[in-house]
C-alpha positions in Angstrom: 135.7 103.5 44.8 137.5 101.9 41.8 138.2 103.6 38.7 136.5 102.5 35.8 139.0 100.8 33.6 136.0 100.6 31.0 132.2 101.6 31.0 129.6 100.7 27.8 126.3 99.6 26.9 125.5 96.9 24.5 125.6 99.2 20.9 121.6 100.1 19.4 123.7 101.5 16.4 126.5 99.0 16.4 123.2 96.1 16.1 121.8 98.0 13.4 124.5 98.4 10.7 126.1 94.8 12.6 123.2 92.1 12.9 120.8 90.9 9.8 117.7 91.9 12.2 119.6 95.5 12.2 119.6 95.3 8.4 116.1 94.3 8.3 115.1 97.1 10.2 116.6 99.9 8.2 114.9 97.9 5.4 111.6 98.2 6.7 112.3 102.1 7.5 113.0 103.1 4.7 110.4 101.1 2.7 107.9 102.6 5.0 109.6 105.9 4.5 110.2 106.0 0.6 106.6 104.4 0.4 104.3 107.1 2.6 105.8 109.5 0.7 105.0 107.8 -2.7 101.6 107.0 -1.5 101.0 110.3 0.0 101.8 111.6 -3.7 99.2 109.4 -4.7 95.6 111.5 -5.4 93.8 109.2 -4.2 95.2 106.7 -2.5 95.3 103.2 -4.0 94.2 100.2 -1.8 97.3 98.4 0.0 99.3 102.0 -0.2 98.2 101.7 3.8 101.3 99.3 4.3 103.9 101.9 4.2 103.0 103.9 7.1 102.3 100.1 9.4 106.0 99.5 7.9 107.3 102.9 9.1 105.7 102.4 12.7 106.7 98.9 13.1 110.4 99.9 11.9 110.2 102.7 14.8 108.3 100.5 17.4 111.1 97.7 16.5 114.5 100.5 17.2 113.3 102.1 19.8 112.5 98.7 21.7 116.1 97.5 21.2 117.4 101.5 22.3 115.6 100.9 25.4 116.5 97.5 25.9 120.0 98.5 25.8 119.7 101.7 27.5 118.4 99.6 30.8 122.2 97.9 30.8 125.1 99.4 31.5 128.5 97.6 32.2 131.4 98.7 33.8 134.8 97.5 34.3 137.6 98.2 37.1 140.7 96.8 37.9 138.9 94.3 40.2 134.9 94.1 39.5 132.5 94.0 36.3 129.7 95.7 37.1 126.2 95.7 36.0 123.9 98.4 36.4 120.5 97.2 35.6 117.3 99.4 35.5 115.9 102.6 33.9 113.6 103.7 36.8 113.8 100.5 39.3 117.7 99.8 39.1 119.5 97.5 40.6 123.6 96.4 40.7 125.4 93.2 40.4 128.7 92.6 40.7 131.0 90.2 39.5 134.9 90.0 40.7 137.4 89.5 38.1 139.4 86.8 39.7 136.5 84.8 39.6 135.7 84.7 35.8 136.6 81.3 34.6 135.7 82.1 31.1 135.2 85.0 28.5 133.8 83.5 24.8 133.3 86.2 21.8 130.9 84.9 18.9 130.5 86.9 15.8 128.9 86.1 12.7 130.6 87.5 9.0 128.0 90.8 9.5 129.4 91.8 12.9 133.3 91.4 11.8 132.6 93.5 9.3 131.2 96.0 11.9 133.7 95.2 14.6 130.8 93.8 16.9 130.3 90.9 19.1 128.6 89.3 21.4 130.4 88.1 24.9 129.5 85.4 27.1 131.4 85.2 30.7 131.4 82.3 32.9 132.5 82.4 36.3 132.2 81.4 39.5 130.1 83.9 41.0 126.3 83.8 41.9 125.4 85.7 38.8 126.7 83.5 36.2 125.9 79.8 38.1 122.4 79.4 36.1 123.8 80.3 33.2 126.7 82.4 31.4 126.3 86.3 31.4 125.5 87.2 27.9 126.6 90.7 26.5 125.2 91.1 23.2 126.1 93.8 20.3 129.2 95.2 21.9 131.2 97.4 20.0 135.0 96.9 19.7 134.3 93.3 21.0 137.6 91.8 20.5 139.6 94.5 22.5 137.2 94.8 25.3 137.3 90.6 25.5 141.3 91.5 25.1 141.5 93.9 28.1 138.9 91.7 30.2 141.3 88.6 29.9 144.2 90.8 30.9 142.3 92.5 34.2 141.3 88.7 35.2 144.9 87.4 35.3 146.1 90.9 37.0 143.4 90.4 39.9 144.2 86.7 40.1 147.5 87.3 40.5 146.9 89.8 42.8 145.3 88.1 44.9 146.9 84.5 44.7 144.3 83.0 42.9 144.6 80.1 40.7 141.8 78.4 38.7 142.1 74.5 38.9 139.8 72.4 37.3 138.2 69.4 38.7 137.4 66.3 36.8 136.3 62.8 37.5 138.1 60.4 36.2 135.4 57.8 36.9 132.4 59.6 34.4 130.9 57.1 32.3 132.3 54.2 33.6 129.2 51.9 35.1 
């Protein structure tokens, strides 16, 4: 079996302290935090002081989605393969060979540069990515792992003699 050259998950902290729904999130928190505290201080309770606590839950309900979202994901990266481990209790594998990736895009908005986070978006020639590219969102160190990705794709094209050529048709829009 291949070594992995590189193994994450897309980051629950990295989209908190990288994305504006992050931000909003610890927002919510902590205004249903601060406020059930204030409100349990409160003898007795005033009318709306029943918003905090709805805040606080929906704050946890909304992290601990996104943890488990990400938790399901795991991607790993060998000299030859992306793979993508899928599942928390029914799991499932899919991979993707490097010499086949025809693309690899990185989009970040001013929030995730500050946090050095990214989402990638791979395009290849493989069964998994023919519908549509294969989005990785809120991965940490985004730029280097793009970096290192680029570099293993040329390695195992030239390794195995693989070129990309692309075809167009000269005729398209003509009538």
């Amino acid at each position: 079996m291949p070594q992995a050259v590189d193994r994450f998950r897309s980051s629950t902290l990295g989209w908190l302290r990288g994305t504006l729904a992050g931000w909003g999130t610890i927002l919510l928190l902590l205004a249903g935090l601060i406020g059930s505290i204030w409100a349990l201080a409160q003898r007795p309770v005033e009318g709306w002081a029943w918003l905090f606590p709805v805040a606080l839950v929906a704050g946890l309900g909304l992290l601990l989605a996104k943890w488990f979202a990400n938790l399901a994901t795991i991607y790993e990266v060998t000299d030859d393969r992306l793979i993508l481990h899928n599942g928390i209790v029914r799991k499932s594998i899919d991979e993707i060979e490097l010499y086949r990736i025809k693309d690899v895009r990185i989009d970040f908005t001013i929030i995730n540069q500050m946090a050095d986070l990214g989402t990638i978006s791979i395009t290849s020639s493989d069964e998994t990515t023919r519908e549509a590219p294969l989005v990785i969102r809120d991965v940490d160190h985004a730029r280097a792992r793009r970096e290192k990705l680029r570099e293993l794709v040329d390695a195992a094209r030239r390794n195995r003699g693989v070129r990309e050529i692309d075809m167009v048709h000269e005729d398209i829009g003509e009538l």
